[in-house]
C-alpha positions in Angstrom: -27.4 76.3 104.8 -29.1 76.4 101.4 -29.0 79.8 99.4 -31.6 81.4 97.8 -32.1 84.7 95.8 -28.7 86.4 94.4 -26.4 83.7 96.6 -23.7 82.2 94.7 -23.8 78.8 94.4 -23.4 76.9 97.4 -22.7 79.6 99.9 -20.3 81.7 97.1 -17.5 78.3 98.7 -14.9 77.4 96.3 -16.5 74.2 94.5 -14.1 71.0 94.2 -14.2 69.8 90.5 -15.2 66.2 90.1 -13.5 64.5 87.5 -16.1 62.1 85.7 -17.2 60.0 83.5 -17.6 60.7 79.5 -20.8 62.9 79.0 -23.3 61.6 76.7 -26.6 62.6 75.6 -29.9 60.4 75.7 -31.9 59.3 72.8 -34.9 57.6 72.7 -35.9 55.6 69.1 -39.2 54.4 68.4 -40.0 53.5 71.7 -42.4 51.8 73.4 -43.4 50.2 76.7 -46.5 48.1 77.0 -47.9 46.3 80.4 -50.2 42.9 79.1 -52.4 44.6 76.3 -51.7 48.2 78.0 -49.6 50.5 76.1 -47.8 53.1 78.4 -45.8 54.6 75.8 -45.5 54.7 72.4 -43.4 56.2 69.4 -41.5 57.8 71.5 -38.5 59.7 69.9 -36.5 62.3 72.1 -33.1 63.4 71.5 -31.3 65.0 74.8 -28.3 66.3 74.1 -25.0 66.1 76.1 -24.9 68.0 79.1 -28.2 69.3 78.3 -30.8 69.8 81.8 -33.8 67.9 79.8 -37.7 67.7 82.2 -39.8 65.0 81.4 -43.7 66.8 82.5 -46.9 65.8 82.2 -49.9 64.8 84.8 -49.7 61.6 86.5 -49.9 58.6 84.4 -48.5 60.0 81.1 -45.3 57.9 81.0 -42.7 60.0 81.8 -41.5 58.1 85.3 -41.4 54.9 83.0 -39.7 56.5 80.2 -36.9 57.7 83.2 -36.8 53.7 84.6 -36.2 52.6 80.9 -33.3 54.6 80.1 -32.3 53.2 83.8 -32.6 49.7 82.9 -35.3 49.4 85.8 -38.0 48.7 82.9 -37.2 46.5 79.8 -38.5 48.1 76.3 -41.3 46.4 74.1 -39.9 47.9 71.1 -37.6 50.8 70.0 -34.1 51.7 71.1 -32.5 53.8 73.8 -29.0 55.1 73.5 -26.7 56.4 76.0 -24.1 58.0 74.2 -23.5 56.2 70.6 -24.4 53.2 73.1 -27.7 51.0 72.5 -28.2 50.1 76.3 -31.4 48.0 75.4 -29.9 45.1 77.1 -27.2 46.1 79.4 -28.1 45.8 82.9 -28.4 49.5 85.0 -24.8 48.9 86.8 -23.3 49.3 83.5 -25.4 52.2 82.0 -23.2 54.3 83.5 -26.3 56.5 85.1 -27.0 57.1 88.7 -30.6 58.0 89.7 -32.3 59.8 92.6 -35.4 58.8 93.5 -38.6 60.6 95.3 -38.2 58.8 98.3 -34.3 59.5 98.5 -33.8 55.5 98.9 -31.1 55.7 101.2 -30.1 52.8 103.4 -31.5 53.5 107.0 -28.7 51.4 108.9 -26.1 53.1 107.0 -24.4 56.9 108.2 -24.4 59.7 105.6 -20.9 58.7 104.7 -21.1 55.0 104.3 -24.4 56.0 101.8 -22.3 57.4 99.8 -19.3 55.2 100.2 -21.9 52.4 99.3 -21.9 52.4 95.3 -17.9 52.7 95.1 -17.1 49.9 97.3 -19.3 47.6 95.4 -17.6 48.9 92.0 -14.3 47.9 94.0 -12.7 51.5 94.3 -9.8 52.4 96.3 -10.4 53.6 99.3 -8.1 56.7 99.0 -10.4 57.4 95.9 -13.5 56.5 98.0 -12.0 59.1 100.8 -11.7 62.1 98.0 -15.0 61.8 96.2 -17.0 61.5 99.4 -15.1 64.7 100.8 -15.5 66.8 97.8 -19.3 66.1 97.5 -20.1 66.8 100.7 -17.9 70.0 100.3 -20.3 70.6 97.4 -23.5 69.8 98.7 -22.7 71.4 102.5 -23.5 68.1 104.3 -19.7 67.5 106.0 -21.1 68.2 109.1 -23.8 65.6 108.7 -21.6 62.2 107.7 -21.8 60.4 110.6 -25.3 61.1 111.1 -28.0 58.1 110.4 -30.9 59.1 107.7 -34.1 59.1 110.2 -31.7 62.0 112.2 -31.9 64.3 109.0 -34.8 66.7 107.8 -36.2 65.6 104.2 -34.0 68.4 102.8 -30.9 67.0 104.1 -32.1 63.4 103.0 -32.3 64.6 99.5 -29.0 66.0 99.7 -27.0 62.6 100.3 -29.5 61.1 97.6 -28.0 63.6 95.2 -24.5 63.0 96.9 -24.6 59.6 96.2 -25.2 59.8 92.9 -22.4 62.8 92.3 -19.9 60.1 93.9 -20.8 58.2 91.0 -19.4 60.3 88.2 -21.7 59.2 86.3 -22.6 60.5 82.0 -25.8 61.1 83.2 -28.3 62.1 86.3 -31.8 60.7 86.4 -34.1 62.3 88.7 -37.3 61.0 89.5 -39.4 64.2 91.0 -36.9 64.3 93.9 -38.6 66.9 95.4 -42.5 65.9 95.6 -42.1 65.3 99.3 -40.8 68.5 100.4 -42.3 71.5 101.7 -42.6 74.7 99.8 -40.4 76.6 100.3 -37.4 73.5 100.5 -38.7 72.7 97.0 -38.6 76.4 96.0 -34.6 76.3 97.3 -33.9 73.1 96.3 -34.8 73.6 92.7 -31.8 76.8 92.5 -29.4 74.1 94.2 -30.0 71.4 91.5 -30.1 73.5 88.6 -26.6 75.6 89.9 -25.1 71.5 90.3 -26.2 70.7 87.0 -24.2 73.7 85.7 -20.9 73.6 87.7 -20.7 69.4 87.3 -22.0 70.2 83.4 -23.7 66.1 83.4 -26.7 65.1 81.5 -29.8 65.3 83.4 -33.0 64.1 83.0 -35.6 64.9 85.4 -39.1 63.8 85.8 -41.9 65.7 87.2 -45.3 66.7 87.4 -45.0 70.3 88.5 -45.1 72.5 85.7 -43.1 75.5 87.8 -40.6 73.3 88.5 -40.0 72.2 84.2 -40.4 76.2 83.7 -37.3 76.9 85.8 -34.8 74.3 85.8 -35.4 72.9 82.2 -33.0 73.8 78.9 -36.0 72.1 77.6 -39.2 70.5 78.6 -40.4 67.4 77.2 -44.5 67.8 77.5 -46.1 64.1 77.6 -49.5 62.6 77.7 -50.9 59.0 77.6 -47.2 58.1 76.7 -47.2 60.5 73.7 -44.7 63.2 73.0 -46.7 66.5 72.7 -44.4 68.7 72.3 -40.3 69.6 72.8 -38.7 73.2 73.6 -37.7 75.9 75.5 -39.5 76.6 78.9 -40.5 80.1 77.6 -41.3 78.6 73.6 -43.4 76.3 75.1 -45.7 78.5 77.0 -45.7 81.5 74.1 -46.3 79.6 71.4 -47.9 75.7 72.6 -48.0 72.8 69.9 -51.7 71.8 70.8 -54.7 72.4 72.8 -53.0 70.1 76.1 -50.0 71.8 76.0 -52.1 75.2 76.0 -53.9 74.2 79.3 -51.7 72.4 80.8 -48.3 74.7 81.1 -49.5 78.1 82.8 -50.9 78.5 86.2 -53.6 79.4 86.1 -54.6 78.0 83.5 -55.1 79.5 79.5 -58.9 80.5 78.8 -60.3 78.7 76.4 -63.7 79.6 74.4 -65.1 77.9 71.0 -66.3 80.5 68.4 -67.2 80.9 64.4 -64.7 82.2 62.0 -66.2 84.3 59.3 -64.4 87.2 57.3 -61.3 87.2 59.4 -63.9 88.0 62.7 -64.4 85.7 65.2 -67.4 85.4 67.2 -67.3 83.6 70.5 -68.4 84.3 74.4 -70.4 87.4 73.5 -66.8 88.8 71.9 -66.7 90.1 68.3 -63.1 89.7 67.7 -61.5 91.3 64.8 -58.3 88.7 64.3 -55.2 90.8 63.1 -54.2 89.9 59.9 -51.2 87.6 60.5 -53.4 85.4 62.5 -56.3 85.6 60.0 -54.2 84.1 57.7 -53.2 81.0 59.7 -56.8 80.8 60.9 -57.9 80.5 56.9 -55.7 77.7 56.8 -57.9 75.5 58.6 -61.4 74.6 56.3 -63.6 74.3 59.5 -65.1 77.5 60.2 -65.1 76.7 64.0 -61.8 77.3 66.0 -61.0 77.4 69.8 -59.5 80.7 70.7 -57.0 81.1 74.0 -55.9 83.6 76.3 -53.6 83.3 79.0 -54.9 85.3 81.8 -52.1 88.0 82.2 -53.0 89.3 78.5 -56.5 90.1 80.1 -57.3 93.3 81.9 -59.9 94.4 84.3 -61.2 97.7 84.4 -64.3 99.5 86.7 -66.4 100.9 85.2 -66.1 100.1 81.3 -63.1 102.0 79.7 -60.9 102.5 77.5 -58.3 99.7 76.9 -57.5 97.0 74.7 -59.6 95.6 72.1 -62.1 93.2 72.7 -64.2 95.0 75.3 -67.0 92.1 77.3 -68.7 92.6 80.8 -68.8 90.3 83.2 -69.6 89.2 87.0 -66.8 88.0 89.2 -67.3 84.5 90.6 -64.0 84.0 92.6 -61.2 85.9 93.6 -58.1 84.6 94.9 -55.2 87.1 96.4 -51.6 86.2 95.6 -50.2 89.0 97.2 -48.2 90.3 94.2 -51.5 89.9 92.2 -55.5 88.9 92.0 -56.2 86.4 90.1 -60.2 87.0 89.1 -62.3 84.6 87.5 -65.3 86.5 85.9 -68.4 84.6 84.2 -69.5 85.7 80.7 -72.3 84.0 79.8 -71.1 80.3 79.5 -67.3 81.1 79.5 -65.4 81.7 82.9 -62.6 84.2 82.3 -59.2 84.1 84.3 -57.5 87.3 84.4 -54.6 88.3 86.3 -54.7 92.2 87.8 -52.5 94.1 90.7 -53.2 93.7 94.5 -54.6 97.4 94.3 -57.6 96.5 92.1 -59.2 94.5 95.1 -62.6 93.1 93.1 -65.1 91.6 94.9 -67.3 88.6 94.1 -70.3 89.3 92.1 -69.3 92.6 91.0 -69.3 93.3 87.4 -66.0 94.4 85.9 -65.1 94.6 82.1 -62.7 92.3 80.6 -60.2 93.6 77.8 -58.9 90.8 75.9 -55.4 91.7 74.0 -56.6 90.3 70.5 -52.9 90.2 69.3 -52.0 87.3 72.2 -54.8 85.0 71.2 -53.8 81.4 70.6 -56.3 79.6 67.5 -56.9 76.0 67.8 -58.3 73.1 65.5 -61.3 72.2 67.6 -61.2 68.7 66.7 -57.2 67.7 66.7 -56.7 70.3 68.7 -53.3 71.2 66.8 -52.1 74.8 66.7 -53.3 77.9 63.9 -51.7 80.3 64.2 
């Protein structure tokens, strides 16, 4: 039974403690991985600390699913270091990395029970079997699958499947977790649950982990950090929430949020900034970093809750701009309406009750204060 919500972890059961391995943190130095004249990733330096949860996000193709397989030993470098621990594991093969990895399509071994998957990896490092017996037990205690260890994988739903994945690598003890966006082939509402299960493992087995994947809701609630990547590039490394308030660069801007930050180019002059039919007066902190940059051009963004809807014009926030609504999409909670003014399309996030309709014309109110400034052409951050 997974738990959701205000459950305790796993059920509120007593949780086994499995004695493990060393912890060790991951650091990548100066790395790069190139295929023929293609380079996939380079300078790559990341430092992720000991027992630290640490997501790897970016859209598909940025690197971060290679950068995983290096520190596995699945991929060889082409320049750069990668230390596990005080460790340079450049050359050791992956059965001596002391890692264990869970993969997107779980990878278990079809022939095999539940119990003999995760009996698999110990027998081959030449355990005893009373050992064997007690680690198996005690993550299946953990992970509630005891009832399901005789049980072959094509008998299990995909939620149950990537519960002995995760088994088998607990078994393991290893210093660190590597998952590989376990949960890309599960439904909603399994990856909404199985997200809380990971994150409460990570805590009570307190292992490194590094996690890859593409879904930005799932690097907002499981991370300690985020790693944002892009055409094998580091963009930008923090805090879930630091990240979204206060994003190193135009692609981090767009890319973290759903739906996405506006965007819209404008002219700087005298601390005003004209853009999408706004006259923006910029407050005086983010004049100043605005003056920083010569160009007189900047891009201005706004995530969509910081602007308001209103019917007809009134009183609000500054920034006042009218508009007519293209789309409206109900959440629900909220209404998410995109609104055209002139050759800008503004997302802004209102309550259910509000209830716009397409092509009506509603004012925007755009809370100056939560503006993000941009260098148009490195697309670095102003203010």
């Amino acid at each position: 039974m997974l738990t959701t919500g205000g459950t305790p972890p796993f059920g509120g059961r007593s949780v086994p403690e499995l004695g493990g391995s060393a912890m060790a943190g991951v650091t990548f130095d100066q790395v790069s991985k190139r295929f023929g004249n293609v380079a996939v990733i380079e300078d790559f330096d990341l430092e992720i600390l000991d027992r630290e949860f640490m997501v790897l996000v970016g859209p598909s193709g940025c690197g971060k699913s290679t950068a995983l397989r290096m520190i596995a030993g699945l991929e060889e470098l082409s320049g750069g270091r990668i230390l596990i621990g005080e460790r340079v594991v450049n050359d050791l093969p992956p059965k001596e990395r002391d890692i264990a990895m869970v993969f997107q399509s779980y990878a278990l071994y079809p022939h095999m029970s539940v119990r003999e998957n995760l009996e698999f990896g110990l027998k081959i490092r030449k355990m005893p079997r009373p050992e064997i017996d007690r680690l198996v037990e005690q993550a299946a205690e953990i992970l509630d699958i005891g009832h399901l260890l005789d049980r072959r994988p094509r008998q299990l739903s995909g939620g149950q499947r990537q519960r002995v994945a995760v088994g088998r690598a607990i078994v393991r003890q290893p210093a660190v977790f590597l998952f590989d966006e376990p949960l890309s082939n599960l439904d909603a509402k399994l990856r909404t649950q199985m997200r809380a299960e990971i994150t409460k493992l990570q805590k009570r087995l307190q292992t490194t982990c590094v996690y890859v994947t593409h879904d930005q809701v799932e690097a907002m609630t499981m991370g300690h950090r985020i790693a944002v990547m892009n055409a094998g590039r580091l963009q930008q490394v923090g805090p879930p929430l630091e990240v979204y308030e206060k994003p190193a660069n135009l692609f981090v801007a767009n890319f973290i949020g759903t739906p996405p930050m506006n965007f819209f180019e404008g002219e700087r002059t005298d601390g005003v900034l004209e853009a999408a039919g706004l006259r923006i007066e910029l407050p005086p902190a983010m004049r100043a970093a605005a003056e920083k940059s010569s160009r007189p051009r900047v891009v201005a963004g706004i995530r969509p809750e910081h602007v308001t809807v209103s019917r007809p014009p009134a009183e609000g926030p500054s920034a006042p701009v009218s508009g007519s609504v293209e789309v409206v999409e109900p959440l629900g909670h909220e209404v998410i309406v995109y609104v055209r003014v002139g050759d800008s399309l503004f997302a802004a996030s209102t309550d259910s009750r509000t209830r716009p309709a397409a092509g009506e014309t509603l004012t925007l109110h755009l809370r100056t204060e939560q503006l993000h400034l941009f260098d148009p052409e490195s697309g670095a951050r102003l203010n």
